[in-house]
N, C-alpha and C positions, 0 to 999 in steps of 0.2 A: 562428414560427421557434424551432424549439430551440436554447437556447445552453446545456444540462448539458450535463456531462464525463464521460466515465469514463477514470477511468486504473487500467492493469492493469497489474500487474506478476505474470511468472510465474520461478520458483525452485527449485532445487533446500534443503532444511537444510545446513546443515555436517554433516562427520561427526557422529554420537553424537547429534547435535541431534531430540528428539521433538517431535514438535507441543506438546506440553501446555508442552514447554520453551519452543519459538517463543512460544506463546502469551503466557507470563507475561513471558519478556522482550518485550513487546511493550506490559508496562503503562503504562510512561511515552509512548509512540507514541501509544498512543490515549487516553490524559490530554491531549496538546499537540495531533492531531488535532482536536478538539472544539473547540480555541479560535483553530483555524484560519477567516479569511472565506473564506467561501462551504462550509464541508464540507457534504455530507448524511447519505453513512454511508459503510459499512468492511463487508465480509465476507472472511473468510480460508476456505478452501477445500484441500482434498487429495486430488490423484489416489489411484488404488491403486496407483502408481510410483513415488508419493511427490512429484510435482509442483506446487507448493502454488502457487496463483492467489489474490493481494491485489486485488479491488478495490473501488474507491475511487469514489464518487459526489461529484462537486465541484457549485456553481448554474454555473461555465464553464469552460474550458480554461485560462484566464489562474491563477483561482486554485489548479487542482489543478496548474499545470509551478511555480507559486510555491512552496508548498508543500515539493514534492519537492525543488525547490532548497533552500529555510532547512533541510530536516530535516539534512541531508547536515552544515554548521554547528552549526544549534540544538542539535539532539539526537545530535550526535557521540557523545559517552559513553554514547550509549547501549545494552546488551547485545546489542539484537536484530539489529546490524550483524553480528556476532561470530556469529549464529544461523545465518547466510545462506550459502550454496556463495553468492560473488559471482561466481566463474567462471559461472555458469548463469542470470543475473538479464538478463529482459528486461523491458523497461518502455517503455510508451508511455500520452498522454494527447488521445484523441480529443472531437470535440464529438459530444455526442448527436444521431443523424437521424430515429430517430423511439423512440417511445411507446407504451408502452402500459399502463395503470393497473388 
């Protein structure tokens, strides 16, 4: 039985905001990522609309919706909230159904 997670989140930048900007404001995110239980990985992505899809490989669903809760606290001061159109941010965190390597 699969119990990975993925959690996606898809977004619009803030105005003015480029990727290479998201990206660096995003250094402390994936500094406190890593010493998250359970993370696996992180890829950041961009339509040609400008669409940008985060996701997030957790080992379950319990620790990628934990996570996304502390960051919102933890990592408050962080730039890369400020990066984000929040009007456009959808997020969800599914269990893995299947596989494949």
């Amino acid at each position: 039985m699969a119990t990975e997670a993925m959690e996606i989140t898809s977004f619009h930048l803030a105005a003015g905001v480029t990727m290479d900007d998201f990206i660096a404001a995003n250094a402390d995110v994936d500094a406190w990522l890593r010493q998250q239980p359970g993370f696996i990985l992180r890829r950041i992505c961009q339509a040609a609309d400008g669409l940008v899809t985060d996701m997030l490989l957790w080992k379950s669903a319990q620790d990628g919706k934990r996570a996304a809760s502390a960051i919102m606290t933890e990592l408050a001061h962080s730039p890369v909230h400020a990066a984000i159109d929040q009007t456009t941010v959808d997020w969800s965190v599914n269990t893995c159904r299947h596989r494949v390597n």
